[in-house]
SETORKOL-376626 format. One record per atom (N, C-alpha, C): residue in one letter; x, y negated, z. Coordinates in steps of 0.2 Angstrom, whole numbers, plus 5000, padded with zeros to 4 digits. Layout:
<marzas>
AXYZ...
</marzas>
This chain:
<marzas>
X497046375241X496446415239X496646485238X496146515239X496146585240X495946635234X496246695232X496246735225X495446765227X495846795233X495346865233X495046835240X494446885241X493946865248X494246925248X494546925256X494746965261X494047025262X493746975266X492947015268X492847085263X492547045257X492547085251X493047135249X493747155250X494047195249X494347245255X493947205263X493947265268X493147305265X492647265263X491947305263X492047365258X492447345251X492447405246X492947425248X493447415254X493747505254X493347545260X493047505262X492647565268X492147585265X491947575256X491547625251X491947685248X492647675246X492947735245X492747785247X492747835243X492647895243X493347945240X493548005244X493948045244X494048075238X493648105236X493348125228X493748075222X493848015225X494047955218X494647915221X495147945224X495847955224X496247975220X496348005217X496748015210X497147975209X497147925208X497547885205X498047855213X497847845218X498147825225X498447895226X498347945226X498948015225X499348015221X499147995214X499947995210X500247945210X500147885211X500547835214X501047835220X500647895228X500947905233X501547955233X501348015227X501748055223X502448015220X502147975216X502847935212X503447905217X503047865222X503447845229X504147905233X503647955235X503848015236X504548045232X504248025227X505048065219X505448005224X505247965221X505647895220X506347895227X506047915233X506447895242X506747975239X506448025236X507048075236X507648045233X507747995230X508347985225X508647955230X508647915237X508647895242X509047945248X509747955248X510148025250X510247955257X509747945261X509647945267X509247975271X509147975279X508648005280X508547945286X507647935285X507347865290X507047885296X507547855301X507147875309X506447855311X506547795307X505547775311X505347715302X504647745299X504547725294X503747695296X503547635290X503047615292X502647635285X502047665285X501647675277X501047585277X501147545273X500447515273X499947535267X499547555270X499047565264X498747655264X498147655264X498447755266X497647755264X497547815264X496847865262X496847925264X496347955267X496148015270X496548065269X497248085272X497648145270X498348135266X498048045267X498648035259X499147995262X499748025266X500447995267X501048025268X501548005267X502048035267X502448055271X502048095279X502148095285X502648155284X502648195281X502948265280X503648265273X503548185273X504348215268X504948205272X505348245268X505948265269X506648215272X506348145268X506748085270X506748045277X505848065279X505648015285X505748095291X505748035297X505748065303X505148065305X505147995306X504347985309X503947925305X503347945306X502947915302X502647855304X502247815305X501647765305X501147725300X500747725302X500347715296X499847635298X499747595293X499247555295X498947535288X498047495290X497547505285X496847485291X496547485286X495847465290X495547485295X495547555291X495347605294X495847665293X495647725297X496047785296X496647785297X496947765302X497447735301X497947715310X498347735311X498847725317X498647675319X498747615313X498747535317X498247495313X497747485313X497047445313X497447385312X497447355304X497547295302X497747275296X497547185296X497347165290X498047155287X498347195282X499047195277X499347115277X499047065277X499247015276X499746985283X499547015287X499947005293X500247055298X500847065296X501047135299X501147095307X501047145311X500947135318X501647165322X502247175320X502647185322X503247155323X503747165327X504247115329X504847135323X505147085322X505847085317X506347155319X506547185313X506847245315X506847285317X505847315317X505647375319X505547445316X505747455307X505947475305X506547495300X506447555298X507147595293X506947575288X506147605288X505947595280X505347585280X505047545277X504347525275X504047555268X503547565267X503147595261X502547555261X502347525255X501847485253X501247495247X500947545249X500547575246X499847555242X499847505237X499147495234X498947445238X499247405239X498947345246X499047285241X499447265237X499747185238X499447185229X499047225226X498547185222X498047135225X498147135232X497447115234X497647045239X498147035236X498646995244X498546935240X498246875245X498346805244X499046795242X499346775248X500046775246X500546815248X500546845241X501146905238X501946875242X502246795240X502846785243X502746825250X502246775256X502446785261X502246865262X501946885260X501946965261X502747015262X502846955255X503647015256X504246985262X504046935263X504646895266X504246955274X503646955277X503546985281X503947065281X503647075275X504047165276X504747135278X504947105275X506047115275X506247105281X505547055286X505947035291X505847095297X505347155297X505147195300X505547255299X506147255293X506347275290X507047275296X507447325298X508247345301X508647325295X509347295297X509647275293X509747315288X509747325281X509847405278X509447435278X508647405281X508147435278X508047445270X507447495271X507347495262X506447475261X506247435258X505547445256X505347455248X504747515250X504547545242X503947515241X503747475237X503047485235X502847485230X502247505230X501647525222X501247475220X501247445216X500347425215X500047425208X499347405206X499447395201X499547335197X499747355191X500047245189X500047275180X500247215177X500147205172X499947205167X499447245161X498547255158X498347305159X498447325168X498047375171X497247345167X496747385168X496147385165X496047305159X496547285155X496547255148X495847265145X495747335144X495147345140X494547345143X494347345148X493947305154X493847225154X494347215155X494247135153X494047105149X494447115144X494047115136X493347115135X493247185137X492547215134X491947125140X492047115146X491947095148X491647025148X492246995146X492346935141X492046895136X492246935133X491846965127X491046965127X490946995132X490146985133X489646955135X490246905140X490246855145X489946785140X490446805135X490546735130X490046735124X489746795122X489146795117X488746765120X488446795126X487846785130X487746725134X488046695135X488146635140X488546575138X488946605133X489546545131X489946525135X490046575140X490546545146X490846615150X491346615154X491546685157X491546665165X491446715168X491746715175X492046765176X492646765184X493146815184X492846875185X492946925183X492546985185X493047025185X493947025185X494347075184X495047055186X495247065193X495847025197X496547025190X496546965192X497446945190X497847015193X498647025186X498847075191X499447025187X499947045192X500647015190X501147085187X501747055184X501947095179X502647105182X503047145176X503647165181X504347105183X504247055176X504546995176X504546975184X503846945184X503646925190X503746945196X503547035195X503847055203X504447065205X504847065199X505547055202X505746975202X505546935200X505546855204X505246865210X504646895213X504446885220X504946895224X505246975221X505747005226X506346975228X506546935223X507146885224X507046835228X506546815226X506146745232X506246765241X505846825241X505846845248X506446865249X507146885246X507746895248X507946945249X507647005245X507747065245X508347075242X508847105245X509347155241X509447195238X509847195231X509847255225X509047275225X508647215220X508147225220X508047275214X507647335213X507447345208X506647355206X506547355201X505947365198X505747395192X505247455193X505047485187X504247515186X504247535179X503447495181X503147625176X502647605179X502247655173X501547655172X501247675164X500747655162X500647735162X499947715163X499347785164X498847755160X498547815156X498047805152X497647865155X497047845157X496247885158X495947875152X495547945153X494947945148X494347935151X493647915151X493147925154X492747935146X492147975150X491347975144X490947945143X491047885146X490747805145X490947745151X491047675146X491347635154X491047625160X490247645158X489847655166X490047685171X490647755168X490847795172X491647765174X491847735169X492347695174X492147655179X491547615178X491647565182X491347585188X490947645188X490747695193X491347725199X491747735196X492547765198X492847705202X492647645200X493147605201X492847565208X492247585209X491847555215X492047615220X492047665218X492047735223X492947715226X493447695220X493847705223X494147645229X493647605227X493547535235X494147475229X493847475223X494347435221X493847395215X492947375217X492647315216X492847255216X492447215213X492747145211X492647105218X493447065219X493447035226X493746975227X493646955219X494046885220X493446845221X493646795226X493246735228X493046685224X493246675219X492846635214X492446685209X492246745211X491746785205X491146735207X490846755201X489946745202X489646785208X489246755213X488946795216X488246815215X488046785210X487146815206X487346875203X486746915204X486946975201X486846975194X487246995192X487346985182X486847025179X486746995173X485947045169X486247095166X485647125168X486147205163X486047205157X485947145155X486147165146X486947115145X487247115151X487847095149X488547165149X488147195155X488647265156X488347315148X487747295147X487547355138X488047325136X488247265133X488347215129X489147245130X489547255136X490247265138X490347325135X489647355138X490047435136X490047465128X489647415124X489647435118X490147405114X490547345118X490947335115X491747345116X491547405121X492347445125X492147495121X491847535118X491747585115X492047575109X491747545102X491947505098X492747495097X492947475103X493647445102X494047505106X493947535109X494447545115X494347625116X494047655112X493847735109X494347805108X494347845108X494647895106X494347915101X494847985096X494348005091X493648055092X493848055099X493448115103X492848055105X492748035105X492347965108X492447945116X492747975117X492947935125X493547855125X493247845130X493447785131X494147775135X494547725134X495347725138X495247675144X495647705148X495847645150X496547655154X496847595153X497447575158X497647565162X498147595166X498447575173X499147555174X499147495174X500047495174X500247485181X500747545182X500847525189X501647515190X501447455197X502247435195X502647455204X503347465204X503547505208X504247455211X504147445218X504847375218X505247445225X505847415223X506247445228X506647385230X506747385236X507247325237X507547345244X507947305247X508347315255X508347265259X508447265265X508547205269X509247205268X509547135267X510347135267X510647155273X511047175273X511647205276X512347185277X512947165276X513547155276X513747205270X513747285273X513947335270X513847355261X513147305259X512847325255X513347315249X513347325242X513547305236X513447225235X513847185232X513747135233X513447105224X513047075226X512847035218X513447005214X513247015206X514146955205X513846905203X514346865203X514346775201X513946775194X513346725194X513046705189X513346725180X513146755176X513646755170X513946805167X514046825174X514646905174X514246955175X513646965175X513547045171X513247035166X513247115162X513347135157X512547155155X511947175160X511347185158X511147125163X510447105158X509947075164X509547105167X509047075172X508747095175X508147135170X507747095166X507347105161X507447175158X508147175154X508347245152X508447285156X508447285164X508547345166X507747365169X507347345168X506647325171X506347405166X506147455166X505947515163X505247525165X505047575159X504347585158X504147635156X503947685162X503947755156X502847755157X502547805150X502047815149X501947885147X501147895153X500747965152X500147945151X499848005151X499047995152X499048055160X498448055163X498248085168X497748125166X497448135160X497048165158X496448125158X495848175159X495248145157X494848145164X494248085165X493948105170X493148105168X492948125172X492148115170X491648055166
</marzas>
């Protein structure tokens, strides 16, 4: 059974708007730091996931670029299936795609095999109480008024877990770490307004599809204010976003040690850092 309606998450990104990027630039941004620590340089690199002007076609590390996505995009297609043959790239770059992926294992088992031995793949997405306070408020409203809730706010997975994924699909020297972003809006109408602009509507396949009475979104938004406020009266909301690097094995690589014999775990190496991005409208 399926998470998310595919359909529904090509239709809201082809409502995106350029204007409500922000958050898919500093993300593209953090990628960017990140392959700088990366003292390689990649012959032929794939980007999945991209937006108008927004790829990494000019750094420093990459040769050549390629890109794929719905639209806009070098290779027209649906993320879930990469269309490429085994060991056609250096590096791969996974951009804001795999919140929306049925299935996350075979997704990654897909990159690593498209992946050159010793390749490296990065990607971004969001995971862990990305919009928490959205939920809540939602919930919350769902539950006064009705006695019941429907999904209205995708599952995200956390860093625990995406380092379990990364080990499943058999990435080498996996790492993972994660960063939380905290927005301001001037009311959550204007979040949820942002969040349709940015092609990232609700698209999971068991939502309600009647359209909800608007005295449940009052109902939300009065009780996201209430709870989830600044002292200036603006409203929060979170992004956590989590960041995997890993490798296709190699021979050459560093080799993992026998179960028992290191001294950190996976857990404790697993890091978090927190900002805000400031405020939006």
């Amino acid at each position: 059974m399926n998470v998310f309606d595919r359909h529904s998450i090509r239709r809201n990104r082809a409502r995106a708007h350029a204007d409500h990027d922000f958050l898919f630039a500093h993300v593209l941004r953090g990628v960017g730091e990140r392959l700088l620590d990366i003292r390689r340089t990649f012959p032929h690199a794939l980007q999945i996931g991209t937006r108008p002007g927004q790829n990494l076609e000019h750094h420093g590390r990459i040769e050549t670029l390629r890109s794929m996505d719905w639209r806009e995009a070098d290779i027209i297609a649906d993320g879930e299936f990469l269309p490429f043959a085994p060991g056609s790239f250096d590096l791969l770059l996974n951009i804001f795609t795999l919140q929306g992926v049925n299935d996350v294992p075979g997704a990654l088992v897909q990159m690593r095999r498209i992946l050159k031995p010793d390749g490296l793949m990065m990607a971004a997405f969001p995971g862990g109480e990305t919009l928490f306070e959205l939920r809540e408020s939602l919930m919350h409203a769902e539950m006064t008024l009705a006695g019941g809730v429907s999904p209205r706010v995708a599952p995200f997975a956390d860093k625990q877990q995406a380092g379990a994924l990364m080990q499943r699909a058999q990435f080498a020297l996996p790492v993972v770490d994660s960063e939380r972003i905290t927005v301001t809006y001037a009311h959550p109408f204007k979040l949820l307004h942002e969040l349709r602009l940015m092609g990232e509507g609700n698209a999971l396949a068991a939502r309600n599809r009647r359209i909800p009475p608007k005295a449940l979104f009052a109902a939300a938004a009065d009780y996201y204010i209430k709870n989830f406020s600044d002292s200036d009266g603006r409203i929060r909301a979170t992004f956590d976003i989590i960041y995997l690097t890993g490798w296709a094995p190699h021979e050459s690589q560093q080799q993992a040690l026998k179960p028992g014999s290191g001294k950190i775990s996976l857990a404790e190496a697993l890091e978090t850092t927190e900002h805000s991005t400031g405020e939006r409208p």
